[in-house]
C-alpha positions in Angstrom: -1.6 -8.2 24.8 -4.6 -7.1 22.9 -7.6 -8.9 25.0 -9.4 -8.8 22.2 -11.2 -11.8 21.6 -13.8 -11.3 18.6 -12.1 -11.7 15.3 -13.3 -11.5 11.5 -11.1 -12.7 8.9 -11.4 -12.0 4.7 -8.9 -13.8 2.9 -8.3 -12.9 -0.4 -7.5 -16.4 -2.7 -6.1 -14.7 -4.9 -3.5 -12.6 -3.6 0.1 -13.8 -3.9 0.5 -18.0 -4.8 -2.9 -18.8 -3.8 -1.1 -20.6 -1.2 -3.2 -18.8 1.8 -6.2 -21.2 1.1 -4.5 -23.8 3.0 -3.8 -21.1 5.8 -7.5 -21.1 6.3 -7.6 -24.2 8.5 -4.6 -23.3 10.4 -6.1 -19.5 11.0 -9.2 -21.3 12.2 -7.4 -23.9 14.5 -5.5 -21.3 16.0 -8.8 -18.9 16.7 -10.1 -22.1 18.3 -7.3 -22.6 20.4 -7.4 -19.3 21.8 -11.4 -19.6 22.3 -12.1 -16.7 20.2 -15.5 -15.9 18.5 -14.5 -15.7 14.4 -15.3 -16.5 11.3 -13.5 -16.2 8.0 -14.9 -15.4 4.9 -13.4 -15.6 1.2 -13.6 -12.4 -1.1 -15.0 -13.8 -5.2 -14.7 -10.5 -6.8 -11.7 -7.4 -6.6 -13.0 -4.8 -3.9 -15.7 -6.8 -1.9 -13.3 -7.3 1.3 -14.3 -3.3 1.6 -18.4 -4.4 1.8 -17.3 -7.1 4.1 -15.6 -5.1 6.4 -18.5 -2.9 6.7 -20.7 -5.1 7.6 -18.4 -6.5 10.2 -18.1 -3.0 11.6 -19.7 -3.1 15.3 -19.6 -7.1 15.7 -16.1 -7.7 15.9 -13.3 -6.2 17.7 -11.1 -6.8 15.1 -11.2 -7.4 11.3 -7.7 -9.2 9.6 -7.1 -8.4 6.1 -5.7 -11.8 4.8 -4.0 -11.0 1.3 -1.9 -8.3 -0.1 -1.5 -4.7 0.2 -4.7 -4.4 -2.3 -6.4 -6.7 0.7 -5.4 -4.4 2.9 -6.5 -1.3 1.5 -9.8 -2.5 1.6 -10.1 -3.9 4.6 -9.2 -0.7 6.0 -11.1 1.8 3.9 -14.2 -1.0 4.8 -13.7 -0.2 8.4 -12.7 4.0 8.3 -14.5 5.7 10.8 -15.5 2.6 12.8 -14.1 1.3 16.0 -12.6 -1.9 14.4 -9.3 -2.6 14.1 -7.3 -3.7 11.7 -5.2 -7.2 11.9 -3.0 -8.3 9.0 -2.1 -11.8 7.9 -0.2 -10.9 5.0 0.2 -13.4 2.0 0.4 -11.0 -1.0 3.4 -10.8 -3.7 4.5 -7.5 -2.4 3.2 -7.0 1.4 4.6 -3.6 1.8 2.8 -2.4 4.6 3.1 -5.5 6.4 6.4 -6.0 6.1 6.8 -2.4 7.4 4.9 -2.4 10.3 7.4 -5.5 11.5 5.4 -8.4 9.8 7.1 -11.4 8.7 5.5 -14.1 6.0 5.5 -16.9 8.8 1.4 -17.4 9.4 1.7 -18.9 12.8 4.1 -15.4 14.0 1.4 -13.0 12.5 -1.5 -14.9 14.7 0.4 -14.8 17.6 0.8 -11.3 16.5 -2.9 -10.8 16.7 -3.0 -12.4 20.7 0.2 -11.2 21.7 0.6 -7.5 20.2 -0.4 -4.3 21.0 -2.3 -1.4 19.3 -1.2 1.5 16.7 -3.6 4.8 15.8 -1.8 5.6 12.7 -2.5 8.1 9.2 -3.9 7.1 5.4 -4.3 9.3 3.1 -7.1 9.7 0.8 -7.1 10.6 -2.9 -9.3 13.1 -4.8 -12.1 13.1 -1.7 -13.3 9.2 -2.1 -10.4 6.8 -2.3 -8.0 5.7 0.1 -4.3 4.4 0.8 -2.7 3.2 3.8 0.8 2.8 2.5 1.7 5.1 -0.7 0.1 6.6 -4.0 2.8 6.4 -6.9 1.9 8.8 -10.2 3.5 9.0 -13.6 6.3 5.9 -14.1 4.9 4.1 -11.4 1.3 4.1 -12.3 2.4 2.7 -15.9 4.2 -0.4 -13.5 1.0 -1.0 -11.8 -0.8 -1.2 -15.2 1.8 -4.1 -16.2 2.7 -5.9 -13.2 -0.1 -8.1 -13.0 1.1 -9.7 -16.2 4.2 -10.0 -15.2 2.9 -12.3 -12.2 2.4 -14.7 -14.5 5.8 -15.6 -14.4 7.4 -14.3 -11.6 6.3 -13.3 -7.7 7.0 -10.1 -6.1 9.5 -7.9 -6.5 10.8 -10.1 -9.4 7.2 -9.4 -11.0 7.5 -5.6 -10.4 11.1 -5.0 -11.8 9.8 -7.1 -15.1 7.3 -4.8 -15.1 9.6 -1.5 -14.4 12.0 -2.6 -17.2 9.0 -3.2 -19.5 8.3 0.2 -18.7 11.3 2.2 -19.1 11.5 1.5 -22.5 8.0 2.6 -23.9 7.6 5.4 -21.3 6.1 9.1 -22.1 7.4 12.0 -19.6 4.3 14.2 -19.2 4.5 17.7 -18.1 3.2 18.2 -14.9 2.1 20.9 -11.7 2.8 19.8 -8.3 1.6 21.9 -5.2 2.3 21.1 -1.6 0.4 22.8 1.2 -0.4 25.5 -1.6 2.8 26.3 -2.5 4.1 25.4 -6.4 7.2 22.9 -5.7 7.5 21.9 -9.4 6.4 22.3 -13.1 8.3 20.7 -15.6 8.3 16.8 -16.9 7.8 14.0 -14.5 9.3 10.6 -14.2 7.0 9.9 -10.7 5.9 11.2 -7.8 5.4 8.9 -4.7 3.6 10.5 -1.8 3.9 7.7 0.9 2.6 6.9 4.4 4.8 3.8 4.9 8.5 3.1 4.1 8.3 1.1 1.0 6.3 -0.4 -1.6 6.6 -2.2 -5.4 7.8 -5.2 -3.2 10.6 -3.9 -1.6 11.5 -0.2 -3.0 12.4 1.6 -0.2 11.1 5.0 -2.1 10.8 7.0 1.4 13.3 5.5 4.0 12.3 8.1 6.6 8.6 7.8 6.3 6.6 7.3 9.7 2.9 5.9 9.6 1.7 7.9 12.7 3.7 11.2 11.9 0.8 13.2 10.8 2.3 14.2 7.2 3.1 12.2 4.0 7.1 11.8 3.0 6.9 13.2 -0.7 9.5 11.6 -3.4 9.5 13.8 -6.7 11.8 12.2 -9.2 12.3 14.8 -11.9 12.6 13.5 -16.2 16.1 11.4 -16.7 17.6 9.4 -19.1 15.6 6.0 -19.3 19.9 4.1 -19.0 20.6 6.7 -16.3 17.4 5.4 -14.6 18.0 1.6 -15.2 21.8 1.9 -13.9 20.5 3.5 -10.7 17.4 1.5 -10.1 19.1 -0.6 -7.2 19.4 2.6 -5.1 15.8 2.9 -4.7 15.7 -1.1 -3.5 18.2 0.4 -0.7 16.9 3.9 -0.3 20.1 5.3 -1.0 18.5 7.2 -4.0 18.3 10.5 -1.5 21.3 12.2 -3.3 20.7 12.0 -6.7 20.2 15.5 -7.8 16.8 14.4 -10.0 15.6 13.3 -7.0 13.5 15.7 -4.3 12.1 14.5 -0.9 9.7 16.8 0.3 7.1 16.2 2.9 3.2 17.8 3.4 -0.1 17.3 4.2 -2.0 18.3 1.0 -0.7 17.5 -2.3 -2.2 18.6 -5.7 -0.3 16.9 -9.2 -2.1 18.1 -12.4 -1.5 17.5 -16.0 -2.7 18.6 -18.9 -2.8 14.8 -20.3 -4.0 11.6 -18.0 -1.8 10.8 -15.6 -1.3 7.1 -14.8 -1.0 5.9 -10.6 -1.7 3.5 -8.3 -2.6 3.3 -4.7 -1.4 0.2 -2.5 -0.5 -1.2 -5.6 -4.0 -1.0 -7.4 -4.4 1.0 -10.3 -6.7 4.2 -11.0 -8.4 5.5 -14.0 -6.2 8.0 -15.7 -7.1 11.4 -14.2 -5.9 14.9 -15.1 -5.8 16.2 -11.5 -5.0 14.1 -8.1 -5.6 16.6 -5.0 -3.9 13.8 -1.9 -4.6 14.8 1.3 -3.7 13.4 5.2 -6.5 11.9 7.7 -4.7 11.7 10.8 -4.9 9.3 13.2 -7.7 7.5 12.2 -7.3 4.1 12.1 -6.3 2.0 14.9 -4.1 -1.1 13.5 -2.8 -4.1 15.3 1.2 -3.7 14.9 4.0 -5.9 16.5 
């Protein structure tokens, strides 16, 4: 069991159905039950659950990200360097981390999670010095997916959303050239269909990009996908839903602390699902150990 018994919860109303605003009473029944000091909060405006969870930092034991892997970015880049830890209640379309870490969508199983559990110090990564990820940093195709899938959740949830969005993609994408470095040694130069430098397992609601990947392993599990045909890539795109993609020969899994990808033209990505500005040169790099999560 955790013992902890101080719990801040920001709930993100807009993450998945919008269905998590009725959670709110149950989350707050629950904390009662258990005769815990919380209080829950609801975020107005894309990246204010990271301000939040500053200022929680050093009155509550714990701080629960409720919302989506974006939620959960913040919450935890909100609490870096503190001695919080992080709780998910995940009700996103994609909840990749969570559903990694052994999270399921039932509410009333995560908050026992959060009484019954125990603790997890694991890795993130951080991108070009000031941003960071907790599950996985896509560039090239994958950053171009991120830019569309938000539309696509008008009309479908999830993974459904993101494979609208992939074959949306496929048909207008540009290969750029790129330059990819790991632990200062040139791996690749040549055009780029994506590079996915993951901490967890999966992401894109459900593509198992890096099957071997372990949060607390100290490195990041690397998957370079090298220019193919936009068919080739369509008839193969269930592999990567059961990570059987391994032994295609366009793709490369590498693994390594510190990865550089530069281009000569802006390079589309996303981290945890949420886009970045176009950017010429990504340096990702490791921070071990340093955050403390509560995992089943």
């Amino acid at each position: 069991m955790t013992g902890f018994t101080k719990y801040y919860f920001i709930i993100n109303p807009a993450a998945g159905n919008g269905r998590q605003m009725y959670d709110v009473g149950r989350i707050q029944e629950y904390c009662r039950e258990q005769r815990w000091t919380f209080d829950t909060v609801v975020t107005k405006a894309p990246g204010e659950a990271v301000e939040l969870a500053r200022r929680a930092n050093g009155q509550y034991e714990v701080v629960v990200a409720v919302g989506g892997d974006g939620t959960v970015n913040e919450v935890a880049t909100g609490i870096l360097g503190s001695n919080a830890v992080l709780g998910i209640i995940p009700t996103g379309s994609g909840n990749d981390f969570a559903l990694t870490i052994g999270l399921t969508k039932n509410i009333h199983k995560n908050l026992k999670v959060l009484n019954n559990a125990g603790t997890r110090t694991i890795d993130i990564g951080r991108v070009n010095g000031d941003r960071y990820f907790i599950n996985g940093i896509g560039v090239g195709f994958d950053g171009e997916v991120a830019s569309r899938v938000r539309k696509f959740l008008k009309y479908a949830r999830g993974f459904s959303a993101y494979v609208l969005a992939v074959l949306r993609t496929l048909i207008t994408y540009r290969f750029r050239v790129v330059r990819i470095s790991i632990d200062g040694h040139e791996v690749y130069h040549g055009s780029l269909f994506f590079v996915a430098t993951c901490n967890g397992t999966r992401y894109g609601g459900g593509f198992r990009v890096a099957p071997m990947a372990k949060i607390d392993d100290g490195h990041f599990d690397i998957c370079l996908v090298k220019k193919t045909g936009r068919w080739y890539a369509l008839r193969h795109l269930p592999k990567f839903t059961r990570g059987k993609h391994l032994s295609m020969p366009e793709v490369h899994m590498l693994t390594g602390h510190d990865i550089v990808i530069e281009s000569a033209e802006g390079l589309a990505a996303h981290v945890d699902g949420e886009l970045l500005p176009r950017q010429n040169h990504y340096r990702i790099t490791i921070v071990p150990k340093s955050i403390t999560i509560i995992s089943p």
